[in-house]
Legacy VTK file of the C-alpha trace (Angstrom):
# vtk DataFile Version 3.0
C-alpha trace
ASCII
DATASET POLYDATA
POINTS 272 float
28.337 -79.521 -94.041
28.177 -75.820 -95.770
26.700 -77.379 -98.938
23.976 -75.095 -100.319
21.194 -78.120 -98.970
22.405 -77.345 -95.641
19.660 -75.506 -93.618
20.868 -72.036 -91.982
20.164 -73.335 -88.539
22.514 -75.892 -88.333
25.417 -73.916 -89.907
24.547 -71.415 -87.071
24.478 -73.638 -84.417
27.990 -75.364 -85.853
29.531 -72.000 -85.321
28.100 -70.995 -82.450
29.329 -74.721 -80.714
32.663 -73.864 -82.448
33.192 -70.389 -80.977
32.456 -71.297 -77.384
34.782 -74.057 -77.745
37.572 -71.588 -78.887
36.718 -69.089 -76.351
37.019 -71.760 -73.338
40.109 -73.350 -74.561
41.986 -69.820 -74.970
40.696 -68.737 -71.897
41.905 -72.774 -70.044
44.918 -73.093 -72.439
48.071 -71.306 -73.041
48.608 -72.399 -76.205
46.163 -70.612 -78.038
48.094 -67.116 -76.428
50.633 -66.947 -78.906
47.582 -67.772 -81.844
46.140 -64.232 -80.609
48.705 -62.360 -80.616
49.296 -63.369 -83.824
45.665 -63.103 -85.093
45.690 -59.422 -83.266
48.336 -57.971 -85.431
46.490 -58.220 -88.770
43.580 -56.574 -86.816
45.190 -53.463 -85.175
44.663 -51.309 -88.324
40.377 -52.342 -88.247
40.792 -50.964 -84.805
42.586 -48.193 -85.494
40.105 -47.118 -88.216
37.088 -48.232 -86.270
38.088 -45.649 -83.424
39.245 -42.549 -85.540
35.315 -41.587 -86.042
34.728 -41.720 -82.401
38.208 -39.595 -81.689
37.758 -36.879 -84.829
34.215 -36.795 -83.071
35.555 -36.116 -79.912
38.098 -33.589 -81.104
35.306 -31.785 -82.947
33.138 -31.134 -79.258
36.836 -30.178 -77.742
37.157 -28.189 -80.911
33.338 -26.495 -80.508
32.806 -26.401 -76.903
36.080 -24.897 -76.755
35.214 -22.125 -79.518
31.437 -21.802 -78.005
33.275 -21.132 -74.564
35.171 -18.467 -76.240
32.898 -16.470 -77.922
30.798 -16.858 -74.867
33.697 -14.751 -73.212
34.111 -13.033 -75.357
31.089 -11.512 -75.724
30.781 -11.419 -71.575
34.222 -9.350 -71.686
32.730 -6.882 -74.287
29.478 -6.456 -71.729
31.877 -5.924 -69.133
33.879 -3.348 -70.679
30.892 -1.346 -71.527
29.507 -1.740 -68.237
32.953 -0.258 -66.671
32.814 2.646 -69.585
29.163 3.441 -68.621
30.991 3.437 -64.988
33.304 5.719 -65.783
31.768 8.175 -67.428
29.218 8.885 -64.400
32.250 8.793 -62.217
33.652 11.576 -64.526
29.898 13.524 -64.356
29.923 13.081 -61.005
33.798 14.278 -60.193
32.548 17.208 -62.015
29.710 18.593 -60.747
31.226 17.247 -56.853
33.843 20.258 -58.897
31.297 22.618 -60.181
29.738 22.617 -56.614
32.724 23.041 -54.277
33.725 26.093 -56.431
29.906 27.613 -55.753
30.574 26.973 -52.384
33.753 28.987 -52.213
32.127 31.860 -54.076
29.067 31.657 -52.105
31.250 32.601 -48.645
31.760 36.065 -50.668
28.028 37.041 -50.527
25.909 38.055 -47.066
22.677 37.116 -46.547
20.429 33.767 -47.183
21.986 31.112 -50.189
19.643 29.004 -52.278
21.049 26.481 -54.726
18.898 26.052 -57.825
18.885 23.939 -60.846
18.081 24.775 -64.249
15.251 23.268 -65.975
15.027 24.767 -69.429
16.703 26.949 -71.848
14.586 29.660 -73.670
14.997 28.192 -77.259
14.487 31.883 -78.836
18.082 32.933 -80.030
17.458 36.428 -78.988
16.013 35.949 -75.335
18.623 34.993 -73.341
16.649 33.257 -70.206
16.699 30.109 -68.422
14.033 28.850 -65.877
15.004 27.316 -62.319
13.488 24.709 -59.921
12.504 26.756 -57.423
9.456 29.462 -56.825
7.809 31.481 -54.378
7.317 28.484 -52.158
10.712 28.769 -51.455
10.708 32.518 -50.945
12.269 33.495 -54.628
11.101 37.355 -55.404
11.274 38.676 -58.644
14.155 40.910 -58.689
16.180 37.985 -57.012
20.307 38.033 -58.449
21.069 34.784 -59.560
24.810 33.866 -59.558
26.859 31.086 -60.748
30.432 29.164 -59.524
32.196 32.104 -61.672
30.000 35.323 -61.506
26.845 37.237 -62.077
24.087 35.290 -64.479
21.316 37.376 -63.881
17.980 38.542 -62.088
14.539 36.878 -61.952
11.819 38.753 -63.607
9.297 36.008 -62.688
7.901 33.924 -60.044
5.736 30.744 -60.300
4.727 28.737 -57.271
7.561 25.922 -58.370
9.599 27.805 -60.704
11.098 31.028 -61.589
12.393 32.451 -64.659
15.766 33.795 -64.810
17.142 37.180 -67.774
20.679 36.388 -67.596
23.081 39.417 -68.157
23.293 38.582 -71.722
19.894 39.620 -72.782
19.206 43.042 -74.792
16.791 43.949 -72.105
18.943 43.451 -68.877
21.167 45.931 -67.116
23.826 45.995 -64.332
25.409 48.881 -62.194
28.794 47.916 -62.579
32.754 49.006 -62.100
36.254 48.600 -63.271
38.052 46.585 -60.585
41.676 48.059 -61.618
40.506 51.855 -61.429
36.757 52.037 -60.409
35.370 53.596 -63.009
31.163 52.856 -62.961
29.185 51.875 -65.770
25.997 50.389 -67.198
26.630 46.969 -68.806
23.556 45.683 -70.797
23.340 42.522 -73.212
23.584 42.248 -76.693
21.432 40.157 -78.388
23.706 39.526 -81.638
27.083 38.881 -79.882
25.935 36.744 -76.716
28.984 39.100 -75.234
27.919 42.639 -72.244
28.103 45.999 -73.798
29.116 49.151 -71.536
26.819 51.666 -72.565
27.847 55.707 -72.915
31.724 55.222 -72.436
33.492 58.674 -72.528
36.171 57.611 -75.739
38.800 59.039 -73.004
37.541 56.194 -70.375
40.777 54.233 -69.045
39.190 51.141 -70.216
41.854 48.678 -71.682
41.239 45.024 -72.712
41.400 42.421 -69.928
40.291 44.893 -67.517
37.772 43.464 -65.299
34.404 44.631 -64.038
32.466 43.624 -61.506
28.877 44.659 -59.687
29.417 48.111 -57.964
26.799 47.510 -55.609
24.657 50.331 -56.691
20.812 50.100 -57.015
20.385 47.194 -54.419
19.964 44.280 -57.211
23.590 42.783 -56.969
26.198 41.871 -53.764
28.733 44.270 -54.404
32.514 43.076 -55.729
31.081 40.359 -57.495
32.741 39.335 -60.880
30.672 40.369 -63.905
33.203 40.053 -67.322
36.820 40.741 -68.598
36.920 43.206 -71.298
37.243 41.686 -74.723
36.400 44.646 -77.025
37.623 48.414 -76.841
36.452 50.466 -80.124
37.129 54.486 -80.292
35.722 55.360 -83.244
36.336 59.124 -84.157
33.216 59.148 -85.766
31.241 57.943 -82.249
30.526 59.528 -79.689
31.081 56.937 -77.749
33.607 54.224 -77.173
31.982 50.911 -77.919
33.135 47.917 -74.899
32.211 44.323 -74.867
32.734 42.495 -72.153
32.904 38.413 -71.989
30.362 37.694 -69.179
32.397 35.787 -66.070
29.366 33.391 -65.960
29.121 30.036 -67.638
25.881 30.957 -69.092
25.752 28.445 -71.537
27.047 25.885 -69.349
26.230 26.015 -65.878
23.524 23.787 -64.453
23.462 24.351 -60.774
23.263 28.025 -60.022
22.851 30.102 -56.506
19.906 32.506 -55.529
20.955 35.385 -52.979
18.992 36.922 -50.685
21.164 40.028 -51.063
20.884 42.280 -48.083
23.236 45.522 -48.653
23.633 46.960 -45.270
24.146 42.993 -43.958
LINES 1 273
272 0 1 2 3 4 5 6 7 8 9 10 11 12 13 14 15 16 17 18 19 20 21 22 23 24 25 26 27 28 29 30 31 32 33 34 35 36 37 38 39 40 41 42 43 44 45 46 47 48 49 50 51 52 53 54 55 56 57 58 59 60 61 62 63 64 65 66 67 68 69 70 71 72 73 74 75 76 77 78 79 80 81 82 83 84 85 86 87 88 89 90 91 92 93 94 95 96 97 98 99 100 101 102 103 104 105 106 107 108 109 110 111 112 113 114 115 116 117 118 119 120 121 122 123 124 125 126 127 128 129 130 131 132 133 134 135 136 137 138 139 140 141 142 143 144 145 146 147 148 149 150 151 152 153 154 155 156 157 158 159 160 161 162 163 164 165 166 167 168 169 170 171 172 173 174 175 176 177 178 179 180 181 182 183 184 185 186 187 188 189 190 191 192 193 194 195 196 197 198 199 200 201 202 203 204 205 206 207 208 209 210 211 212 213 214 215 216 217 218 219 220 221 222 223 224 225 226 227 228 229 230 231 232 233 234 235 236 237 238 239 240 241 242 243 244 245 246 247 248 249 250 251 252 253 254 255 256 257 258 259 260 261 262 263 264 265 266 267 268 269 270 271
């Protein structure tokens, strides 16, 4: 039959005849179970290897998805964290000017008069001005003249107005001066600033002054520019040179002026 004459067709349809045959009598007779069985040992290991592609392949998408889902989380955790730094840090900012402006509050109840809460806009970039300039002008009824405190003590006095804006000389500058007085024994002086030390300077202290380091001086009220009582520096500096005739005092200014952003304007009334 399977002689090289043969024509394909009929060897096909021989087998084809043959294997519907075998399927109907192993599905009507069972005889041909144990045949199977027997046939289906040999097999097993064609199966085995026939599935191991499709299994590696499906271990390899747990493997990725698995890895992709990762990173993905990874990478969503890392957003997250930043997110809650970012978070924190304005809570922080926050927490400290909520701080900076509860203690201007408390030091505002010292001073009479009307309060006006100001914020700083710029910082004179010459390093021997020492001015600032503030949000708020003669719109808002800000005179030149005007003290200007902070949370801790005096910063300084405007010396001009804008319609908008004002600018500040804080206490530190070479051209400012403040009536002042030691709070331990009351003893008045001038304090002016000093351009080359950012510090106050007393100016024409008798060498026998009772001035001692730490001693702190504060506005004495005199020449209606400053509430009176109000902290102005602690003594830092006490210099009797023999060959002066003066001693030479610096005082570390009480104010934050390199620091403070929110600051107060007084309408300081003396006889209030």
């Amino acid at each position: 039959m399977f002689t090289h004459k043969s024509q394909s067709g009929l060897r096909a349809l021989v087998l084809i005849v043959l294997a519907v045959a075998l399927m109907v009598a192993d599905k009507r007779s069972a005889s041909f179970v144990p045949i199977r069985e027997a046939l289906s040992l040999p097999l097993a290991p064609f199966h085995y290897l026939v599935s191991w592609p499709t299994k590696i392949i499906d271990q390899l998408k747990v493997i990725l998805s698995t890895q992709e889902r990762l990173v993905n989380e990874n990478l969503q955790l890392k957003k997250d964290q930043l997110l809650l730094r970012s978070q924190l840090q304005r809570l922080i900012t926050i927490e400290t000017e909520n701080f900076y402006l509860k203690s201007l509050l408390r030091s505002s109840r010292q001073v009479k008069g009307k309060l006006l809460i100001a914020e700083l806009l710029a910082v004179d970039a010459d390093p021997f001005v020492n001015q600032v300039i503030l949000d708020k002008g003669s719109r808002d009824g800000v005179y030149v003249g005007q003290p200007v405190l902070d949370a801790n003590g005096v910063m300084g006095q405007v010396m001009r107005v804008g319609p908008i804006t004002s600018r500040v000389l804080l206490i530190n500058d070479p051209r400012s001066g403040i009536a002042v007085q030691n709070a331990r024994n009351g003893i008045r002086a001038i304090a002016g600033g000093d351009s080359y030390s950012d510090k106050i300077r007393l100016m024409y202290i008798p060498k026998t002054a009772d001035i001692k380091e730490g001693d702190v001086f504060i506005t004495s009220g005199l020449g209606d520019h400053y509430p009176v009582g109000y902290p102005v520096g602690k003594v830092v500096t006490v210099v009797k040179d023999p060959t002066h005739q003066f001693a030479t005092v610096y005082l570390q200014p009480s104010a934050q002026l390199k620091s403070s952003r929110q600051v107060l304007l007084v309408w300081y009334q003396r006889n209030a």
